[in-house]
N, C-alpha and C positions, 0 to 999 in steps of 0.2 A: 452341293449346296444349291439351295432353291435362288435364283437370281434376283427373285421378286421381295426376299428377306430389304434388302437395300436400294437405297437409289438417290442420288447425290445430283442436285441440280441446281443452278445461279439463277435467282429471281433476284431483280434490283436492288443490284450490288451486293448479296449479298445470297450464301450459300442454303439449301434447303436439305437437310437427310430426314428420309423418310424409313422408318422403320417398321416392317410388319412379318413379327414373327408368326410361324406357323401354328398352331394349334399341339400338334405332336410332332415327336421327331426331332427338335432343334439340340443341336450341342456344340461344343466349342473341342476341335482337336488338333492339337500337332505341335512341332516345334519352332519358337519364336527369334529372333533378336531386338530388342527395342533401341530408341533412337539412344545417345549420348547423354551422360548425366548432363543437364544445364546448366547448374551452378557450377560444376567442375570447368565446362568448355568454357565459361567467363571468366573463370581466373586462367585457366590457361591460355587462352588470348592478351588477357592483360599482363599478365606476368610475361610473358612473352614478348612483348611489345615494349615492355622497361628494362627489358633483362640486354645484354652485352649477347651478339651472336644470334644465332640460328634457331629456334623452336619448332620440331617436327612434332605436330599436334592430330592423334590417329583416334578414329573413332568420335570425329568433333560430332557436338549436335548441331543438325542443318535447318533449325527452326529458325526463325525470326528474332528471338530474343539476342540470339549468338550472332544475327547479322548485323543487329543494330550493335552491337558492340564490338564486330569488324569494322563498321565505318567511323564510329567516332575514335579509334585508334586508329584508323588511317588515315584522315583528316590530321593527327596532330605528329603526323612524320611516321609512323614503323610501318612496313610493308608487311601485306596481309594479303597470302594469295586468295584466289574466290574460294567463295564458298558453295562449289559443285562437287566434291567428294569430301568424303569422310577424310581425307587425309591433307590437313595443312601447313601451310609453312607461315612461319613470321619470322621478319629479319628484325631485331630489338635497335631500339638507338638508345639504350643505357638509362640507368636510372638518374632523373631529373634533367632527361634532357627532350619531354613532352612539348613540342612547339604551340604556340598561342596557333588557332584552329584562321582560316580565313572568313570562316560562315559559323552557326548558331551550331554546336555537338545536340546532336536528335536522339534521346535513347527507346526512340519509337514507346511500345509498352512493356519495358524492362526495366521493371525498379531494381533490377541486380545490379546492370550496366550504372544507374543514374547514382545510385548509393554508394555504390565501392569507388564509381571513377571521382567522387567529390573530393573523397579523400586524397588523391594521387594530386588531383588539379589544383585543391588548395595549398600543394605544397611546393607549388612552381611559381619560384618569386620572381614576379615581372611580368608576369604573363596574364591575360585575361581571359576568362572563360563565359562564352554561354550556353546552360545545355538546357533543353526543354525535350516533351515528350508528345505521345498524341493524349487524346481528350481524359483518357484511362489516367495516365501516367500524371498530366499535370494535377488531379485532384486529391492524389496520394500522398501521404503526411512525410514531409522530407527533412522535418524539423528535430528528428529521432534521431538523424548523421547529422545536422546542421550545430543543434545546440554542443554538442563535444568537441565540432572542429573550434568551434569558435571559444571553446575553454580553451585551444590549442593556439590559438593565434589568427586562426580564418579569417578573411573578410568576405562575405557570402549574402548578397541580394536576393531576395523573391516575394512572391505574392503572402497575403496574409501573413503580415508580419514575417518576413524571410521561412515561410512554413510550406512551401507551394511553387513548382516551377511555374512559367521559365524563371530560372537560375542565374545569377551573375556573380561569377568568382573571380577576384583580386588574388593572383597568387604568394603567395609571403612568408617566411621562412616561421615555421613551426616551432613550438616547445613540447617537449613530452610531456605526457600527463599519467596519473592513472583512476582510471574512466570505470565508475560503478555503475553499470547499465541496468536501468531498471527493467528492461525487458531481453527476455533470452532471446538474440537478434541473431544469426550469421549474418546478415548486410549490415549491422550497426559494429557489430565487432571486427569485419574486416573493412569496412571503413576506417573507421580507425589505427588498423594494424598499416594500413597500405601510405595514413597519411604519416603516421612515427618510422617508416622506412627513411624519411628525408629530414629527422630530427635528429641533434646531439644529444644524445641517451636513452632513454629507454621508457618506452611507453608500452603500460598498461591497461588490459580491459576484466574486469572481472564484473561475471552476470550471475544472476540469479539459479540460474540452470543450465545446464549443459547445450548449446548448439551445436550446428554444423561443424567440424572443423578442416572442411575442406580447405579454406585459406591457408591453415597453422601447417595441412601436410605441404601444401603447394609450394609457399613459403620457403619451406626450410629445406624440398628437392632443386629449389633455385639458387641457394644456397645464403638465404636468411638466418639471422640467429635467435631460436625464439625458447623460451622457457617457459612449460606450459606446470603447473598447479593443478592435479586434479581434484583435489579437497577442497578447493575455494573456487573453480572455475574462473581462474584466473589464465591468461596472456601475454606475456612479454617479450618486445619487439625489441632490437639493439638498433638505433639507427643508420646509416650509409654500409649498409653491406656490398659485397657485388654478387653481384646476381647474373646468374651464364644459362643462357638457353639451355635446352633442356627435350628430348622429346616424352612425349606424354600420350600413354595409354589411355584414354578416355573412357571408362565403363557405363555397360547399361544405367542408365535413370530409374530407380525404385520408384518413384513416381511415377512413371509411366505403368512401369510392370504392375502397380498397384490395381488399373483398369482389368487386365487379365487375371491377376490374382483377386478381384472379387468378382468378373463375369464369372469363370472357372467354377466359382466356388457356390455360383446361386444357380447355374445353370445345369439342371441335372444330366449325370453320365458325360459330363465334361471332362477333359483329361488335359494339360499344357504344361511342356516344359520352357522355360523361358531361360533362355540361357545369357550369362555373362552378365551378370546382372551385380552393380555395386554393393555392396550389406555394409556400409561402416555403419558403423554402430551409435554414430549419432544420427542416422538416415530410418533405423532398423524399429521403428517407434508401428511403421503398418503391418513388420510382422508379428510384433507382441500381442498389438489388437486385434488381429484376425486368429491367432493363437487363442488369447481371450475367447472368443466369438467360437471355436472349436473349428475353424479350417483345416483343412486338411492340406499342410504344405510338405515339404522337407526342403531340405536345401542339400546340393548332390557339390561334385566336385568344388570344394572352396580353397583358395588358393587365393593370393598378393598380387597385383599387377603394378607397377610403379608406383608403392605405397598406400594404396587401395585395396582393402579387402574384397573379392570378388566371388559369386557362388553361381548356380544353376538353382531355379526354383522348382520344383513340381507341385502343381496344384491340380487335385481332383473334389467334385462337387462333394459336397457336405450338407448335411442340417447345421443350421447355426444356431447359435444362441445368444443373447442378450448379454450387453456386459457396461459399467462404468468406465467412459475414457476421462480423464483428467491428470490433472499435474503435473508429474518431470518427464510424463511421454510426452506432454503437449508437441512439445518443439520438437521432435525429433518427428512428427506425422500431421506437420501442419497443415500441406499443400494437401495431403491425402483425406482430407476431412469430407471435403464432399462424395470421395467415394466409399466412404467408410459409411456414412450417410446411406448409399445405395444398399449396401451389406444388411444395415440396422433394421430395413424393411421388410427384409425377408428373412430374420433373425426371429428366435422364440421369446418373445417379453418384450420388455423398455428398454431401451439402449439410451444410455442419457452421455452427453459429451457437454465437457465443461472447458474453463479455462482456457476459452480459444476465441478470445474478444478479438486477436489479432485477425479473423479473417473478414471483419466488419472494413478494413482496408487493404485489403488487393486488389485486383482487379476489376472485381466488384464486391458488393456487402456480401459474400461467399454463402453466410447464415441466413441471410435475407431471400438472396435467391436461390439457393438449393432447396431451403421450404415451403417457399413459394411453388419453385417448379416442380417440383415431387407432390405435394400436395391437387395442382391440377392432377395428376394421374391418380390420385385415391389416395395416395400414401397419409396415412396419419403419423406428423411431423410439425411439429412446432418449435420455433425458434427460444431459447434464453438468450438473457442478457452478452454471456457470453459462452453461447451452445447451443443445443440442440436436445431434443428428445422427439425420440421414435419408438412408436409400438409399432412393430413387427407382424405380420401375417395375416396383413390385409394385402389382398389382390390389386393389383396395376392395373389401370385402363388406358390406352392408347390416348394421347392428348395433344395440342400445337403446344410447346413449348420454346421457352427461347433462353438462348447461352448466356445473353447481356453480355455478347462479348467479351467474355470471359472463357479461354483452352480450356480448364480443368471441370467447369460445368458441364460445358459441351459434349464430354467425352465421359462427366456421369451420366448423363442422360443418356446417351446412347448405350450404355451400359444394363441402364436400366427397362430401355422399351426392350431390350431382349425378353422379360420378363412379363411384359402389360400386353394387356389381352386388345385387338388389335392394333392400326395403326398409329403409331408417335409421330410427329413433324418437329422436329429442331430448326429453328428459327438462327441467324449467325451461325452456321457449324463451319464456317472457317476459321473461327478462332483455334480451334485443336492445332494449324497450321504453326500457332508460337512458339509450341514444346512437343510435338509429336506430326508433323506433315504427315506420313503414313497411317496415321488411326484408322482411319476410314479402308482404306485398302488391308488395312491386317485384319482388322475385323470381317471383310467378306472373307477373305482367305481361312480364316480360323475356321467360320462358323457350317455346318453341315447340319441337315435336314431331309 
């Protein structure tokens, strides 16, 4: 590998990667592991932390998002060893027994953390809560978990109209309900399932369209009792079960592997096995589009890990082609949109992505600045109301671009300057540090020249 491809450096306060690929010669080779699924290592902390006993938690992810939700579970009583290896422990102090915190619960820039723990907090009667986040997290619509607790019984303060942290929760004993979510949420549905743990009977959530349902497996390996509807997308929780620690095998993050599986695929004479990598099938929304798109994947050894379906992926470069993403894949490949984004560009025709209004509040306006920053580099890319459209097979030009603070930018961009004819500068490339700390170093490792 040419050394001068990368070069990672701190200009005030904040991180600089400069990217310049070589003319000829560059590829991506060899064998991976990426970090720990996210949203899995958060309920396995949480759940861990309400559950009766011991929780040996292997393969956690070591990002930021997962540590901010070790500390406000350690704050309110369960013991949470650090988080320096992959492999943790947490002692549970039982369900409903979440102590009132002595300072404000911080869920840094984790609407995972902020949205699931609201649920758990409003259902600790006596207790008061307040959680806030940084500049990210407070401007994030929180009023999508708020308005259903409070059909439940909640008492819940915040800014704009209780829509906005910081947060103020009255805890107070709950009623079940069943909750018609207008949008296909995993944080708005396990919100809710976590707050009917500590109700008398049985609470429902039925959405639109299929999510995540990492809660519903975690759930019921802790030993919840849940009855799930696949014809109606419905949820059903029993309240005061007991719940017994547990260890948990943590799988690769499809999201991360997403990065690889479209560098791989745009970068010619590319080869990458990425192994150990999750496929539940409400995750599995970026291999159908890249399938679409005519990637060239397979998936090798597939095999179950503690109720987790798990594979090996191989990906080798391809011509792509053009395709419509929209509708009940949305949610299953939400977080993957801006690298699906990078794919589109080097794709043959218009790739138009629809029905993904929800990335207008993540991190950041997701639509706003993926087309924004792909567009300084040449890309033709414009935003819809709620999507995207890209024509395909106009050439990259090396450009200063910035993350906005936002992991999953960060780490399409650099995806992308693989491909723009010379040097990129990424502007915040510390953000990748949320969900993947190793980005940067897998990428020198991978790439040869």
């Amino acid at each position: 590998m040419s050394k001068s491809i990368i070069n990672l450096q701190s200009v005030e306060n904040q991180q600089l990667l400069t990217i310049t690929p070589p003319n000829t010669g560059l590829s991506l080779q060899g064998t991976l592991e990426i970090p720990g699924d996210k949203s899995i290592s958060h309920r396995a902390l949480m759940l861990g932390a309400i559950a009766e006993g011991e929780t040996i938690i292997e393969g956690l992810l070591l990002g930021e998002d997962p540590r901010s939700t070790a500390e406000c579970f350690r704050a309110m009583g369960a013991e949470i060893s650090p988080l320096n290896s992959q492999k943790v422990t947490v002692q549970g102090i039982g369900l409903g027994q979440l102590q009132e915190p002595s300072d404000v619960l911080n869920a840094g820039n984790s609407g995972t953390t902020m949205r699931l723990m609201l649920g758990l907090l409003a259902s600790h009667p006596d207790r008061l809560f307040c959680v806030t986040g940084d500049a990210s997290l407070r401007s994030r619509p929180m009023s999508r978990v708020i308005k259903p607790l409070q059909a439940m019984g909640a008492q819940i303060w915040g800014r704009k109209h209780n829509s906005l942290a910081p947060l103020a929760i009255q805890g107070q004993t709950l009623k079940p309900i069943h909750y018609h979510s207008p949008i296909a949420s995993a944080q708005v549905k396990s919100c809710i399932l976590l707050a009917g743990l500590m109700t008398d009977g049985q609470t429902t959530v039925t959405e639109p369209a299929l999510s995540r349902d990492h809660s519903e497996r975690m759930l019921q390996a802790f030993g919840a009792t849940l009855e799930i509807e696949s014809k109606t997308n419905s949820v059903t929780i029993t309240g005061h079960p007991k719940l017994t620690g547990q260890k948990v095998i943590v799988p690769g993050d499809i999201s991360s592997a997403a990065f690889w599986l479209v560098a791989a695929s745009i970068v010619q004479g590319s080869e990458l096995l990425i192994e150990n990598v999750g496929i539940n099938r409400t995750r599995t929304g970026i291999l159908e589009a890249l399938k679409m798109m005519e990637a060239d994947i397979t998936l090798e050894n597939e095999r179950v890990i503690t109720g987790e379906p798990v594979a090996d992926l191989r990906v080798k470069s391809s011509p792509l082609k053009a395709c419509t993403i929209e509708g009940e894949i949305i949610p299953r490949l939400i977080d993957e949109i801006p690298i699906l984004a990078v794919a589109a560009i080097f794709a043959q025709g218009k790739t138009i992505i629809k029905d993904a209004a929800e990335l207008r509040v993540k991190e950041s306006d997701r639509l706003a600045v993926i087309a924004s920053q792909l567009s300084k580099m040449g890309a033709k890319i414009s935003e819809l109301p709620d999507g995207l459209e890209i024509t395909g097979g106009t050439p990259l030009n090396g450009a200063d671009v910035d993350s906005c603070s936002d992991h999953r930018i960060a780490m399409s961009l650099a995806i992308a300057a693989l491909r723009a004819k010379g040097k990129t500068i990424i502007s915040g490339a510390e953000a990748a540090a949320i969900s993947y700390p190793e980005f940067v170093g897998t990428l020198e490792h991978l790439l040869f020249s």
